[in-house]
N, C-alpha and C positions, 0 to 999 in steps of 0.2 A: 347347759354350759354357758350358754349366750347371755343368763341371768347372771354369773360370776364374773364376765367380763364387764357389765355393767356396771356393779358393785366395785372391780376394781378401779374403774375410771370415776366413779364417786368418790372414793377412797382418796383418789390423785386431787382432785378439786376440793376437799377438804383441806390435804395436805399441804396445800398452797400457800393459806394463811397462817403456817406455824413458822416458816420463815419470814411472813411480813409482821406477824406478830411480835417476832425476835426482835424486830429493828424497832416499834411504836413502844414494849416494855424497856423502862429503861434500864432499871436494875440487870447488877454483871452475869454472867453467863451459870456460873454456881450455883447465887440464888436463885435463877429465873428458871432453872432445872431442879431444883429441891423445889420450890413455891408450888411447882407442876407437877410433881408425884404428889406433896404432902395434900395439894385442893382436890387431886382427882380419888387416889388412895380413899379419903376419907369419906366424899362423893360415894364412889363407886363400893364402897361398904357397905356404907345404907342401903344405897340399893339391891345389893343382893338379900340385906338380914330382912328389906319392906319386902323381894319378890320369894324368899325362903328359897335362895338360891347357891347362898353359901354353901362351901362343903368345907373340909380337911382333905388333905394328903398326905400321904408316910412322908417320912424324914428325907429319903431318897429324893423324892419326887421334890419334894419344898426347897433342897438344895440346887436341883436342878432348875427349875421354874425360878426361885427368887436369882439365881444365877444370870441367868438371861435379863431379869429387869435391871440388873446392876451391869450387865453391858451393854444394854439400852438407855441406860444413866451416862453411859462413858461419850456413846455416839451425840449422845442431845447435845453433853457439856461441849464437846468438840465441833458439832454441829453452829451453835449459837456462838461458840467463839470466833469461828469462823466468822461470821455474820459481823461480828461486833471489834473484830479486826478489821476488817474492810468494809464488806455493804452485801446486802441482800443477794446481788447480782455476782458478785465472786464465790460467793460459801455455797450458790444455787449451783451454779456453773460445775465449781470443784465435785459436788458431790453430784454431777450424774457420771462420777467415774465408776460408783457402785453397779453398775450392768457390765463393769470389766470384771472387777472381781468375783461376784457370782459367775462371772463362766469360770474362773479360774480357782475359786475354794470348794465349790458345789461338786465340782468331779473328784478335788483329794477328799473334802469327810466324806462323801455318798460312798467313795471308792465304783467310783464309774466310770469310762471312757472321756475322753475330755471333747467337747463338741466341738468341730469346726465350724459349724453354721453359726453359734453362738456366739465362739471366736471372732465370728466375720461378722456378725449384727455390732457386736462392741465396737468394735475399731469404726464401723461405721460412725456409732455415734460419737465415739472419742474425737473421732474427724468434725463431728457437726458443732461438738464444744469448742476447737481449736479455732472455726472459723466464726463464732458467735460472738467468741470473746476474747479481747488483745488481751495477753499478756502483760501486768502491768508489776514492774516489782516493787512499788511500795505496797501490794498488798499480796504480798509473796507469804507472808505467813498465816494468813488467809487464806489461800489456796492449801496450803499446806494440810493446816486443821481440819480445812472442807475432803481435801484426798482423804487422812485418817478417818475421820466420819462416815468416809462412803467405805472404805473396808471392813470399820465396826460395823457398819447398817447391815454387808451385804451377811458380816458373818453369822449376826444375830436370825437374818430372814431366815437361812438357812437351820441354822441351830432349832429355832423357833418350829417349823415343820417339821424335824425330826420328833419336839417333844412332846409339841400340839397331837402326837396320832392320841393317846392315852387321856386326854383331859378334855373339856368343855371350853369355848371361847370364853366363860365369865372367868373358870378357875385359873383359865394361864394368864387373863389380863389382869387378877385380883393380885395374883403372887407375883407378876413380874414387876407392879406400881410398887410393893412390897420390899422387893429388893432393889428397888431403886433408890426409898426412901431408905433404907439401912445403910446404901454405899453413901447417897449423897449427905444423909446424918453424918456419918463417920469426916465426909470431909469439909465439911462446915466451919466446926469447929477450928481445924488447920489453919483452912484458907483466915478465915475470921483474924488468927492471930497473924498471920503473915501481913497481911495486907491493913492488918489495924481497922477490920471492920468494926463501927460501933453499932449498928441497928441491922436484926435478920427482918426485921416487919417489914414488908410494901406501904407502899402510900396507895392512898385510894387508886389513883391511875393504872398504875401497874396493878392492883386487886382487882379491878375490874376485868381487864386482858387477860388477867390468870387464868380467872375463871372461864373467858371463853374459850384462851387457849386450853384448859384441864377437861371441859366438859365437851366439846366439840369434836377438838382438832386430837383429843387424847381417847376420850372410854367410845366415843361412837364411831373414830376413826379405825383406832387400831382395832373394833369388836368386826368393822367390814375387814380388815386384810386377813384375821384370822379365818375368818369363814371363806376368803379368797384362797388362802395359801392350800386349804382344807383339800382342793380341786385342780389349783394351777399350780405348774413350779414353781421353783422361788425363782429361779431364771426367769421367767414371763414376770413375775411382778416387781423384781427388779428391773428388768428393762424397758416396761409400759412404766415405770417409777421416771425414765428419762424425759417424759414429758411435765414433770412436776413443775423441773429447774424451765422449763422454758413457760408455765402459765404465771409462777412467779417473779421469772423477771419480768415477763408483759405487766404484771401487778405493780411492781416496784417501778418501773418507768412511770409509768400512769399515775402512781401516789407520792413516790417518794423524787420523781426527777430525776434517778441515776444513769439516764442513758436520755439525752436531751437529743439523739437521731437516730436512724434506723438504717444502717446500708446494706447494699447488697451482698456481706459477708454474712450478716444476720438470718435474713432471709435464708440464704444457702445451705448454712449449720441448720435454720430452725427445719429446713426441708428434708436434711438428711436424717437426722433425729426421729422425725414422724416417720420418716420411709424404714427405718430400723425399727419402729415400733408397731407398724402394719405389718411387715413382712412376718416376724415375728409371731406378730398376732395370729396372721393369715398360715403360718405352719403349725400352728400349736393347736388351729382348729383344725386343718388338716388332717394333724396326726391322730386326733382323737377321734374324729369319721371314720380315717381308717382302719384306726384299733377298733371300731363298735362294729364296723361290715367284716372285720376278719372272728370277731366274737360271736356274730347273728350267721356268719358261713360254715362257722365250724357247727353251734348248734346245730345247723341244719340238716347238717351230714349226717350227725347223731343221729338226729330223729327219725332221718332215712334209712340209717342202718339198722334200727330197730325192728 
């Protein structure tokens, strides 16, 4: 267990540089989310047809998987808009509201009990974003886009482990780049003619970033949370996800200057946030000792009754 916790916290420090990456690529939020399925898709094909790892799925299955990448396409767009309305430091912030929603959609699709300790970890951390980050309303629709994105993310984690039990980490990350590239092909074109785009091509600059964001921050990141989600709730890796928005605002201050002080409201949210993410941590291992001591008690009885 102690090995997926790891791999989750890899996972988070990866994920760090997809929002700082957002802000260094310049091109709009569309392309830099089409450019990012189309480098990795392509990538990550080769690699399977070089390790003979490809497979097929029935019709069902491909509607279901390529589904998922097309609301992974919706979260990015949203995500990066965010970003690109305001600054790295608000689209971070807004989306660690995703460990509210996981407690809150994880119990209507599982059809489970709704957690109060869960309940009570979120609010913690909603408290620790509150005090991190003033409110500011010229970047009010920023927030906005960054809230959206964090209930697309949390609902895709979710969705995602449901579909993960049936397939392998290459084949759901092969068809969900898949149906990202069909949703965000489909809206290319639109946006293109709305907005009077003339060139989908990058400039060297952004080609460069693409690629690190596509091979990185994309087929190696999301191939750990798959293998994470495989062991931990989605609950636990959305809310160990609330440390994201806090390495990358540390990052963005550091690179980008968006936060030129540090006060003791900082501090206090960044405190609350870790203390929501240990506790958390520290129950989930908890419960899983204790489900193994009431699994090795019962065998034992067995074996004694024999």
């Amino acid at each position: 267990m102690n090995q997926y916790f790891f791999k989750l916290h890899l996972s988070i420090f990866i994920s760090c540089f997809t929002g700082i990456l957002g802000r260094v690529i310049t091109t709009n939020e569309f392309l830099l989310v089409w450019n990012r399925f189309l480098i990795t898709g392509i990538f990550f094909f080769f690699i399977l047809l070089i390790t003979k790892k490809f497979c097929f799925v029935h019709a069902k299955e491909f509607w279901k998987i390529t589904g998922l990448g097309a609301l992974l396409a919706i979260h990015w767009i949203l995500f990066y808009g965010s970003i690109k309305f305001s600054n790295v430091c608000v689209g971070l912030v807004a989306y660690s509201t995703v460990g509210l929603f996981a407690a809150i959609l994880e119990p209507i699709i599982l059809k489970r009990k709704f957690s109060i300790r869960e309940l009570f970890f979120s609010m913690i951390t909603i408290c620790g974003i509150i005090l991190i980050f003033s409110f500011d309303f010229e970047h009010r629709l920023g927030l906005i886009l960054g809230i959206i994105s964090a209930a697309v993310d949390a609902l895709f984690t979710i969705l995602n482990k449901v579909v993960m039990k049936k397939h392998t980490s290459n084949t759901m990350l092969f068809y969900e780049l898949l149906g990202g590239i069909i949703l965000t092909s489909m809206i290319i074109p639109i946006y293109a003619k709305v907005t009077n785009l003339t060139s989908i091509i990058p400039t060297f600059h952004d080609f460069f970033y693409l690629c690190i964001l596509s091979l990185c921050c994309t087929v190696w990141l999301y191939k750990l949370q798959i293998q994470v989600l495989k062991k931990l709730s989605a609950f636990t890796v959305n809310l160990t996800y609330n440390l994201e928005p806090v390495y990358t605002i540390i990052l963005a201050m550091v690179i980008f200057n968006e936060a030129k002080e540090l006060n003791l409201a900082f501090y206090l949210g960044l405190g609350l946030i870790i203390l929501s993410v240990v506790m958390q941590t520290i129950c989930a291992m908890f419960s899983k000792s204790t489900a193994n001591a009431k699994v090795a008690e019962t065998v034992k009885i067995q074996f004694n009754n024999q």
